[in-house]
C-alpha positions in Angstrom: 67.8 73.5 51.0 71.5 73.4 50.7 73.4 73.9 53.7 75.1 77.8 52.5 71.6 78.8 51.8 70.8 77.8 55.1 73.7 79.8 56.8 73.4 82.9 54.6 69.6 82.8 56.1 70.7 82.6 58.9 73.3 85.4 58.6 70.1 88.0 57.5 67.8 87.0 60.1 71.3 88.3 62.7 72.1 90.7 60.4 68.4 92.2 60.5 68.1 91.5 64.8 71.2 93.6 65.2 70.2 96.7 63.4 66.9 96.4 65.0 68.4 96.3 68.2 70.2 99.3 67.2 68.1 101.3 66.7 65.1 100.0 69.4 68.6 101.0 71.5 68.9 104.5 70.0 65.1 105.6 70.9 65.1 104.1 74.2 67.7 106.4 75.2 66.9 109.5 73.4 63.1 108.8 75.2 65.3 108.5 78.5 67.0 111.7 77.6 64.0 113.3 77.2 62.4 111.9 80.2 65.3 113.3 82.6 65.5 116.6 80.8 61.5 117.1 81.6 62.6 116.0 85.2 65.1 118.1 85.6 63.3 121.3 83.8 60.4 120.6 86.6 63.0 120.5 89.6 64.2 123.5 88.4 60.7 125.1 88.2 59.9 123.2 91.4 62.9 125.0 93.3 62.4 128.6 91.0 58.8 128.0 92.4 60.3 127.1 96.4 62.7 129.9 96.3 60.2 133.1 94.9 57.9 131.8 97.7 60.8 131.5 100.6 61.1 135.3 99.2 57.7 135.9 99.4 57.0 134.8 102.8 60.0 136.6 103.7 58.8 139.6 102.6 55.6 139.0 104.2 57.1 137.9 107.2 59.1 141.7 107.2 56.0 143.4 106.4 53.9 142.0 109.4 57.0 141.9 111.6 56.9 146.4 110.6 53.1 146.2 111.0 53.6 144.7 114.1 56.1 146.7 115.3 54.0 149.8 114.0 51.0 148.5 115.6 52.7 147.6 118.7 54.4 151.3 119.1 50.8 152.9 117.9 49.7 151.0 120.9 52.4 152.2 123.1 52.0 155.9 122.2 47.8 155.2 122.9 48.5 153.9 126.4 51.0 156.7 127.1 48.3 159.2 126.0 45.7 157.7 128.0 47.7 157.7 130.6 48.8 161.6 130.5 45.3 162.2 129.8 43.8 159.9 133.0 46.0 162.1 135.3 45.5 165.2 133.0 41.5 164.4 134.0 41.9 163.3 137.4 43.9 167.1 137.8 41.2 168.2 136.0 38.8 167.0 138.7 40.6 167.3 141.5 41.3 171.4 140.8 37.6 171.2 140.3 36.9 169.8 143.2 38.9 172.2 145.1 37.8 175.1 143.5 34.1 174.1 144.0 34.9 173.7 147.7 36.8 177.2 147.9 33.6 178.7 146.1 31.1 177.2 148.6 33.5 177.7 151.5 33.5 181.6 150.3 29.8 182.1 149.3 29.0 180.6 152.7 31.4 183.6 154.4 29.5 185.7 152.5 26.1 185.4 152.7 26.6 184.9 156.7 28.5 188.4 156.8 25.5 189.8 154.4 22.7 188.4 157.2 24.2 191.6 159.8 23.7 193.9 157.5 20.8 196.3 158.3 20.1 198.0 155.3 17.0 198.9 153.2 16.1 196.4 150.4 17.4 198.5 147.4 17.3 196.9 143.6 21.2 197.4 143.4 21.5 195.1 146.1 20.0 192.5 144.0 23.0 190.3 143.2 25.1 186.8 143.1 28.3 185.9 143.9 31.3 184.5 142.2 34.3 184.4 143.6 36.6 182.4 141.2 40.0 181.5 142.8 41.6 178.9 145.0 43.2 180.3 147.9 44.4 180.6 151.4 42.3 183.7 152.8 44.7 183.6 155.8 47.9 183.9 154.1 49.6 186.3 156.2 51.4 187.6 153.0 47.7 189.1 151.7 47.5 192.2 153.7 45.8 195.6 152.8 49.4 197.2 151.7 49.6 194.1 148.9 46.1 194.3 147.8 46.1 197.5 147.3 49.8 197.3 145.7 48.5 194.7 143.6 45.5 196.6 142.8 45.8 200.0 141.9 47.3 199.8 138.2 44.6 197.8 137.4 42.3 200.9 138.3 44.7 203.4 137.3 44.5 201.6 133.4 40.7 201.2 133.7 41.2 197.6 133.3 37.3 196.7 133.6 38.2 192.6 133.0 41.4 192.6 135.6 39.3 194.6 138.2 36.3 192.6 138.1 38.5 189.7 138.3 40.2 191.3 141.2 37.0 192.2 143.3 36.3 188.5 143.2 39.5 187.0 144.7 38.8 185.9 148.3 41.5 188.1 149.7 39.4 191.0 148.3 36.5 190.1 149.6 37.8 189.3 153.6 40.0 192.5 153.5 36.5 194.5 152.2 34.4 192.9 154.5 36.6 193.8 157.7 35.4 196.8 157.3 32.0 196.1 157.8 30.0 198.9 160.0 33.5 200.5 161.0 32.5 203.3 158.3 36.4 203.2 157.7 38.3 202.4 154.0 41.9 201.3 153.1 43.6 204.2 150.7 47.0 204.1 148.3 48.0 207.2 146.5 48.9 211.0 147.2 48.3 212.8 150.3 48.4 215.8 151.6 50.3 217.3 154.7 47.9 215.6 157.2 48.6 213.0 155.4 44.6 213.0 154.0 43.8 211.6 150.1 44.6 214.4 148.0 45.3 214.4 144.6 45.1 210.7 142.9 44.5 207.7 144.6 42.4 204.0 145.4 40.3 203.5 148.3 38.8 199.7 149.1 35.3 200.3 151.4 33.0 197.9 152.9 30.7 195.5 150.7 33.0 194.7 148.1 33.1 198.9 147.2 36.2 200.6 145.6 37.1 204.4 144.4 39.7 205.1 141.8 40.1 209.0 141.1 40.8 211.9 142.3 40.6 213.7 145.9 40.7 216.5 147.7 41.5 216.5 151.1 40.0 213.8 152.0 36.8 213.5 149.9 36.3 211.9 146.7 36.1 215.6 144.5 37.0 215.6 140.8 36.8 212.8 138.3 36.6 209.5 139.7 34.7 205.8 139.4 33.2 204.1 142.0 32.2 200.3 141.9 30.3 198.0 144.2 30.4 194.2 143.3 27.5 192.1 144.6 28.8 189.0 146.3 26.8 186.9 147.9 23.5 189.5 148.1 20.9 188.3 146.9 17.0 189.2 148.1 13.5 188.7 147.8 12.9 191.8 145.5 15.3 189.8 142.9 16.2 186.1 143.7 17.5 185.7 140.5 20.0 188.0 140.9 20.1 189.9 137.7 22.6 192.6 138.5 26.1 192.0 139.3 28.0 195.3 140.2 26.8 198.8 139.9 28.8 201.8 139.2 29.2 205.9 138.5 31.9 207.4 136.2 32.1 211.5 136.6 32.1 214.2 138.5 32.7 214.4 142.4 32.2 216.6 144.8 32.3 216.3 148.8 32.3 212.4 148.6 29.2 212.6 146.0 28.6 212.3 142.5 28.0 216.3 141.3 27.9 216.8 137.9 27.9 215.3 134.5 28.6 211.3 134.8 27.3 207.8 134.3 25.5 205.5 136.5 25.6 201.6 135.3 24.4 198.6 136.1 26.3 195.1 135.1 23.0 192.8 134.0 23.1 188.7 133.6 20.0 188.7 131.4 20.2 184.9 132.0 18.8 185.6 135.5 16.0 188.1 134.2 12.1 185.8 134.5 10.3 186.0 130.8 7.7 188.5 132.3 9.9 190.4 134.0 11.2 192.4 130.4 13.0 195.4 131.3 15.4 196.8 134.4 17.7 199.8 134.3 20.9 199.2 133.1 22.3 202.8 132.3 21.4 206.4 133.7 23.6 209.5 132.0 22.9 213.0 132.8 23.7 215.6 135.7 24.2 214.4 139.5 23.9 216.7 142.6 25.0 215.5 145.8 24.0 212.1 144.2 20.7 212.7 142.8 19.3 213.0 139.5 18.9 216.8 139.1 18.3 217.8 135.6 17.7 215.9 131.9 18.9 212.6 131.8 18.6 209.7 129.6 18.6 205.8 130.4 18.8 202.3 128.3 17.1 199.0 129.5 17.5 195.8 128.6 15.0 192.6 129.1 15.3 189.4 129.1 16.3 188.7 125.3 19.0 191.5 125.6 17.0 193.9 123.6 17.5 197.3 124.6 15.2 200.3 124.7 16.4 204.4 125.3 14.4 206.5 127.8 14.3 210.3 128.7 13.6 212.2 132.1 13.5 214.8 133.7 14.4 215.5 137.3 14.6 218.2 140.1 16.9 217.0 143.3 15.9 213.3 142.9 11.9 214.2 141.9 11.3 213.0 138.6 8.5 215.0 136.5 6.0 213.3 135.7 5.2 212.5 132.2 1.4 211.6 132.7 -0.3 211.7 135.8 -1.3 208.2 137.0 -1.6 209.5 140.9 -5.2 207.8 140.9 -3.8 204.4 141.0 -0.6 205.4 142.9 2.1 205.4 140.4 4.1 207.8 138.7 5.6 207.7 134.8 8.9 209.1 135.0 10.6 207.6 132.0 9.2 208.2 128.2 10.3 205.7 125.4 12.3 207.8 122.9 11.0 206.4 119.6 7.6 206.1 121.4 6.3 208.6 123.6 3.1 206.9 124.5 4.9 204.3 126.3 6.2 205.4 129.7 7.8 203.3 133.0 6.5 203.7 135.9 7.0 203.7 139.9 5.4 204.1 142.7 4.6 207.2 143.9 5.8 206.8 147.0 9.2 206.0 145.5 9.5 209.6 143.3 12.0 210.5 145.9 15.7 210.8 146.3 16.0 209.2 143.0 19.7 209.1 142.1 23.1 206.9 143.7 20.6 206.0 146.5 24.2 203.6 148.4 25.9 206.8 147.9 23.4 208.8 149.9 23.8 209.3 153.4 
């Protein structure tokens, strides 16, 4: 081979290195191109990805910091109410507590005052005792002229709720049993020139007794109602202690029921025994000097509450009889109205002085 052949070879075999140089040069950098634009797109995703989740916890972080905050107040406001309710409670116990002792402290009085009482055994002396407030019996400022200040537009209104309530306030019953066998009675209203009840007026007796009516002279004459609470009397005859006041509503004359009025009896059926079905709660008819004395007609009520209408039929207290039943002793002086084969019965030696027998002298 000539030697110009030689270097023209030579020349190609350059020529052909350089332009594959080139271009080996060309796709190395576009690859590196590529290479760092697919790094940089993922550091950008990688810190798109970094920052949404910074604003994620942040928001999470906000939303349990308010739920803690909301829990923590819900908290706050539960212990404050426990707290008002403890002392709420232990008020709640405490004016139990007292009220409890007053009660026992008052039934006690009560029943010791009841145990000098010589009486007969009547039925409307078979009663219990509530007396339902807390108070200082020996208050000074509690005397008769309050009491009865306090008391009489409660009677004048016929407020039956206020003037049970009344009768059972401790003060009531201390003023009504200092008169106990003095056969006296504390009076408000109108008088007359000897400076005697005439007219209107409230009187407070012994044994838990009141009148609210009119007067004349002195004596209970006109229209009038008279009520006797039982507090603290109780008895053999009804240890239960069924009724709870009695009453009359009516006519007056000389002190006594004489005319047309009402007799009632307040019944806690709760107290009446299963066998025991039926006491008088209502008499209505004519009165004279306290007695039954002419047709009358009566309800009972047993121990369900169911209540059952009567007739009779008396002479001064004697009731006729409807059948005689004198053989065994006993005497049937009411007749069912809807039934008149079924009759109640007393004992014979009971058909007397029938009537308002703790109104009778």
């Amino acid at each position: 081979m000539k030697l110009d052949e030689f270097e023209n070879e030579n020349e190609r075999e350059d020529g052909t290195e350089s332009r594959e140089s080139f271009w080996q040069s060309a796709v190395t950098t576009k690859l590196l191109l590529g290479i760092i634009s697919f790094l940089l797109i993922c550091i950008l995703l990688l810190l798109g990805a970094v920052f949404l989740r910074g604003k994620r916890d942040d928001a999470a972080n906000e939303d349990l910091q308010q739920t803690i905050t909301d829990y923590a107040k819900k908290q706050q406001e539960l212990e404050q109410q426990t707290i008002r309710d403890g002392e709420v409670s232990s008020k709640q116990k405490e004016d139990a507590s007292s009220q409890k002792e007053a009660t026992e402290q008052a039934l006690s009085v009560s029943e010791s005052a009841l145990e000098d009482e010589e009486e007969p055994v009547s039925e409307a002396e078979e009663m219990k005792a509530v007396v339902v407030d807390i108070e200082d019996e020996d208050d000074e400022a509690y005397t008769k002229e309050f009491i009865l200040k306090e008391a009489y537009p409660h009677f004048e209104a016929n407020n039956q709720d206020a003037i049970w309530d009344l009768a059972h306030l401790k003060r009531y019953v201390k003023l009504s049993r200092g008169l106990l066998g003095t056969g006296e009675y504390y009076y408000q209203g109108d008088v007359d020139s000897e400076g005697k009840p005439d007219g209107t007026g409230l009187a407070i007796y012994e044994r838990n007794s009141y009148y609210f009516g009119e007067w004349s002279h002195g004596k209970r004459s006109g229209k009038g109602t008279w009520f006797r609470f039982y507090i603290g009397q109780k008895n053999k005859q009804n240890a239960m202690g069924a009724y709870v006041s009695h009453s009359y509503s009516g006519e007056w004359k000389d002190d006594l029921p004489n005319g047309e009025g009402a007799e009632h009896y307040e019944v806690d059926i709760s107290k009446l025994e299963k066998n025991r079905k039926i006491v008088i709660q209502n008499v209505v008819g004519n009165f004279t000097d306290g007695l039954y004395d002419g047709t009358l007609f009566a309800n009972t009520v047993d121990y369900i509450g169911e209540v059952e209408e009567w007739d009779g039929i008396c002479k001064n207290g004697i009731f006729t009889l409807w059948r005689d039943m004198s053989a065994i002793g006993e005497c049937s002086v009411w007749r069912n109205k809807a039934d008149h084969s079924w009759c109640l019965d007393i004992d014979k030696a009971d058909n007397k002085k029938q009537g308002m027998r703790e109104l009778l002298k």
